[in-house]
FILUM-728814 format. One record per residue: residue in three letters; x, y, z of N, C-alpha, C in turn. Coordinates in pm, 1 decimal, always signed. Layout:
% residues N
+-----+----------+----------+----------+----------+----------+----------+----------+----------+----------+
|  aa |      nc1 |      nc2 |      nc3 |     cac1 |     cac2 |     cac3 |      cc1 |      cc2 |      cc3 |
+-----+----------+----------+----------+----------+----------+----------+----------+----------+----------+
| Ala |        X |        Y |        Z |        X |        Y |        Z |        X |        Y |        Z |
...
+-----+----------+----------+----------+----------+----------+----------+----------+----------+----------+
***
This chain:
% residues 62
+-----+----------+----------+----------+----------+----------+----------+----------+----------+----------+
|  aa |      nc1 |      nc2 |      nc3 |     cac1 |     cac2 |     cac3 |      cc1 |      cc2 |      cc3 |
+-----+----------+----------+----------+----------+----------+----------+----------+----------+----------+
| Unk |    +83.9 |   -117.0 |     +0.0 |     +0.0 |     +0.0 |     +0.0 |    +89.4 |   +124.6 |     +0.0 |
| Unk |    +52.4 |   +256.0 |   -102.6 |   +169.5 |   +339.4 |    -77.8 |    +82.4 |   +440.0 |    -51.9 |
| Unk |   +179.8 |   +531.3 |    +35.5 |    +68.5 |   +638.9 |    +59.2 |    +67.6 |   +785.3 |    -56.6 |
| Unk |    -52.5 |   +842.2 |    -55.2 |    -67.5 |   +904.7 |   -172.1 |     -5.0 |  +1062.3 |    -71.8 |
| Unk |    +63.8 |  +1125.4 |   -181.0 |   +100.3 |  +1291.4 |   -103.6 |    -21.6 |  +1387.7 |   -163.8 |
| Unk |    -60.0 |  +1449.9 |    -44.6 |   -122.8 |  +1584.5 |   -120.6 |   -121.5 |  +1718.1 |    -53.9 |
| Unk |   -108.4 |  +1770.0 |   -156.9 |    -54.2 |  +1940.8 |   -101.8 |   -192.7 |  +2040.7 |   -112.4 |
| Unk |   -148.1 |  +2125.0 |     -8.8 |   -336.6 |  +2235.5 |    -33.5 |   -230.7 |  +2363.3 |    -98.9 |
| Unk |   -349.1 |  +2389.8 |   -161.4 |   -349.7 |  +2553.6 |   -244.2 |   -358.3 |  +2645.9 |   -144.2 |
| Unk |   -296.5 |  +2742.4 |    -79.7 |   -323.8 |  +2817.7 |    +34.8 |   -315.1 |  +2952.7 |    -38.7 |
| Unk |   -339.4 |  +2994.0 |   -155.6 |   -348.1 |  +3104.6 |   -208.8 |   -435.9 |  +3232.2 |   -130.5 |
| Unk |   -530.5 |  +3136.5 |   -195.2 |   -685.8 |  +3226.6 |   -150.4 |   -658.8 |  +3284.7 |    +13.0 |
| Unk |   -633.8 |  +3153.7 |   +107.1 |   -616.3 |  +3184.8 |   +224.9 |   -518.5 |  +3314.0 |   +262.9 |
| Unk |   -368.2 |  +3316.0 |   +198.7 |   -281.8 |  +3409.6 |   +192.8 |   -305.0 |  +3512.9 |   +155.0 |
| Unk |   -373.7 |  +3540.7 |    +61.2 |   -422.4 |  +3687.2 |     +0.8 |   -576.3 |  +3742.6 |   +103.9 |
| Unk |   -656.5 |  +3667.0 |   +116.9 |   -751.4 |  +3676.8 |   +259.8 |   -693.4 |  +3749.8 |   +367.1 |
| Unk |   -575.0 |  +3692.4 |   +390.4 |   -521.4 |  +3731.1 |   +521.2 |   -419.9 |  +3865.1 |   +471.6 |
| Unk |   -411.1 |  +3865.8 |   +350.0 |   -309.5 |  +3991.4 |   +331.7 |   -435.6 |  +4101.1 |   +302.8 |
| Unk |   -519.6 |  +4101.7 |   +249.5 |   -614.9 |  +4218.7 |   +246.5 |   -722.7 |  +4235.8 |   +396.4 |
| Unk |   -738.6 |  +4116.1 |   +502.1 |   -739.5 |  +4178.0 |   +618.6 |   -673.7 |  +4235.1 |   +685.3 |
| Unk |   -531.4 |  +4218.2 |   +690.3 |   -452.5 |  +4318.1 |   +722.2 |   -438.6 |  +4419.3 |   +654.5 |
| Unk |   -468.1 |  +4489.6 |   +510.8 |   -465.1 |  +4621.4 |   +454.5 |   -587.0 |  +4657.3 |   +536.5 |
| Unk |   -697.0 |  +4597.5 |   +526.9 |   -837.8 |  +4708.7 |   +554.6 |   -824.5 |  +4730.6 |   +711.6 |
| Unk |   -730.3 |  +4647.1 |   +795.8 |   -754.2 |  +4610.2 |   +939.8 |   -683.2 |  +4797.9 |   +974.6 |
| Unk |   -525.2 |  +4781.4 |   +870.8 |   -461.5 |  +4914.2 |   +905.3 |   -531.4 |  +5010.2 |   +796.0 |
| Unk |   -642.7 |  +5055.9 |   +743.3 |   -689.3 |  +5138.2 |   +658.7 |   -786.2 |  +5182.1 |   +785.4 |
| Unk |   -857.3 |  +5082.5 |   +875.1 |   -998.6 |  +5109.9 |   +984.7 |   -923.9 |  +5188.9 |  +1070.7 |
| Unk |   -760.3 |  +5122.4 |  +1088.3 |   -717.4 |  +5181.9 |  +1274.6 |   -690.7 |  +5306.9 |  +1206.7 |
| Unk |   -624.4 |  +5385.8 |  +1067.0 |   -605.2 |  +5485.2 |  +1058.9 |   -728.2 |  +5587.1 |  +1059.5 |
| Unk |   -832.2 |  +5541.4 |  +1067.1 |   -961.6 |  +5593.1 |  +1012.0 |   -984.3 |  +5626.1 |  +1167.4 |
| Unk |  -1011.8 |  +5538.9 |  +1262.9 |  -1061.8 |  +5558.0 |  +1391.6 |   -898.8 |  +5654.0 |  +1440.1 |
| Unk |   -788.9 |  +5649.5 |  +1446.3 |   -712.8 |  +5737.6 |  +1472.8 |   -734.5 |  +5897.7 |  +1456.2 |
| Unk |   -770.0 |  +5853.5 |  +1278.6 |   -827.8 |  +5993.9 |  +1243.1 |   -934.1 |  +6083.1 |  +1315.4 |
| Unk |  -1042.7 |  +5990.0 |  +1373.9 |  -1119.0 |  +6050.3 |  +1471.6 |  -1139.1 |  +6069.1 |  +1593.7 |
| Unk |  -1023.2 |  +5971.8 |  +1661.5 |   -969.9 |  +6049.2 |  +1788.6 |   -932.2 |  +6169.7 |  +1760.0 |
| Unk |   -847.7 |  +6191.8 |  +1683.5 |   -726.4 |  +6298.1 |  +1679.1 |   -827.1 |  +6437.4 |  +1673.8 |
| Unk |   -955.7 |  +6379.7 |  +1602.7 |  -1026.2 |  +6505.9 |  +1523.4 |  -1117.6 |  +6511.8 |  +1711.3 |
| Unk |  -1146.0 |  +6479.0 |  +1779.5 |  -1197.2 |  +6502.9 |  +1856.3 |  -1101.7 |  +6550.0 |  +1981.4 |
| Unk |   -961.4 |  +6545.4 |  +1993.5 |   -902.5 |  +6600.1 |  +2083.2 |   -828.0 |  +6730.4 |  +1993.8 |
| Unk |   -822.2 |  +6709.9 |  +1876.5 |   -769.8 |  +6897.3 |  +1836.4 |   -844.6 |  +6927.0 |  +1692.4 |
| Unk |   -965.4 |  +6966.4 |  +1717.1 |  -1072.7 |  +6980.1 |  +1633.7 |  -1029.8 |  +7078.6 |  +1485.8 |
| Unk |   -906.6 |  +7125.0 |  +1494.3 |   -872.8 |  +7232.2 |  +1427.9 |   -822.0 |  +7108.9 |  +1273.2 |
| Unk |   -773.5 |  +6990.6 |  +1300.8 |   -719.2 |  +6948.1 |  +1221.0 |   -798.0 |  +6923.0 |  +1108.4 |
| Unk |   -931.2 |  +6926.4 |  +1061.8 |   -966.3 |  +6947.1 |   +955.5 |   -985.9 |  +7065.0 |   +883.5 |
| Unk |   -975.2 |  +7197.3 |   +963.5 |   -948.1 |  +7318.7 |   +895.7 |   -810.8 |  +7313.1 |   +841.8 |
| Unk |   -688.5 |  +7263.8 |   +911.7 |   -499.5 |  +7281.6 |   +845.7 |   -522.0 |  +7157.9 |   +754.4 |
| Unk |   -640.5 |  +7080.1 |   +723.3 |   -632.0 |  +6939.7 |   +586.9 |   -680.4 |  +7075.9 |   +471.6 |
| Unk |   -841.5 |  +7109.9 |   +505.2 |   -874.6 |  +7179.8 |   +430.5 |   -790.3 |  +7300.8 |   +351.1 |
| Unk |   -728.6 |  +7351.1 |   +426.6 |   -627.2 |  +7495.4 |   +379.4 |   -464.2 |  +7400.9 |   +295.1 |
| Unk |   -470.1 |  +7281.1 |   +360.0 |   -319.9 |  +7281.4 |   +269.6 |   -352.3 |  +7157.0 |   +132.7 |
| Unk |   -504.8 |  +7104.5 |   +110.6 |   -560.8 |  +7052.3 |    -36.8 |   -650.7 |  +7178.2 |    -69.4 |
| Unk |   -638.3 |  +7269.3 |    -45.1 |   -665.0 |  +7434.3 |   -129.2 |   -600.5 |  +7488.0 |   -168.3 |
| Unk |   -446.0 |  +7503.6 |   -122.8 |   -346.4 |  +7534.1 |   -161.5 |   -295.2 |  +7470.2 |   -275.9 |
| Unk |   -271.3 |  +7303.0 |   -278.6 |   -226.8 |  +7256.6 |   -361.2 |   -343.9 |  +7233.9 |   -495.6 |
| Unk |   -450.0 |  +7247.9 |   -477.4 |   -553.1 |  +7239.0 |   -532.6 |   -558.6 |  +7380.3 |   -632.7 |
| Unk |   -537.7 |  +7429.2 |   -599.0 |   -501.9 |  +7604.3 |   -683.4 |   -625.1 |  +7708.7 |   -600.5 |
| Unk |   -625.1 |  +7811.5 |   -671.1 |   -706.1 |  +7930.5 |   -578.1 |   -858.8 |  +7889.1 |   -632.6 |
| Unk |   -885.1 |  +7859.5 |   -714.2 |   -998.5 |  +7831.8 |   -777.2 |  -1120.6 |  +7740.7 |   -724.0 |
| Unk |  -1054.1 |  +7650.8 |   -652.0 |  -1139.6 |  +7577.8 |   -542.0 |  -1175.7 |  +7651.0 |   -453.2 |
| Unk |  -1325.0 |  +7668.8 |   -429.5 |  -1388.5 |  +7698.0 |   -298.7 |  -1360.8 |  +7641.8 |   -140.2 |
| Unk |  -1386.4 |  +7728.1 |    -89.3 |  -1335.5 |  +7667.8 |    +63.7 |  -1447.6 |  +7591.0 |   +110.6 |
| Unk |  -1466.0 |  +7533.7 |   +185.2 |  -1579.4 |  +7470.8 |   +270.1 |  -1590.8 |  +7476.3 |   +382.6 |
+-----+----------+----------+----------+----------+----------+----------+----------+----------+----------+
***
């Protein structure tokens, strides 16, 4: 009797686990983002003023 070898495809699994880890660090930067915005509230006015700047004069402020 010989024994038969068999190997698994762990692709799917590897790439699974590599795009939970992109979205895992895409969420913590997201919830960072809203600590930060709730202990120095100013930081979306210095986002707004420096993609206006690079944006040209022509963009409206918000």
């Amino acid at each position: 009797m010989s024994l038969e070898k068999f190997s698994y495809d762990n692709r799917t699994v590897k790439w699974f686990a590599y795009a939970a880890i992109f979205w895992g660090l895409i969420g913590m930067l997201a919830g960072l983002w809203a600590a930060l915005e709730l202990v120095i509230p100013g930081l979306t006015w210095a986002l707004r003023l420096s993609l206006s700047a690079v944006s040209g004069p022509c963009t409206p402020m918000l």
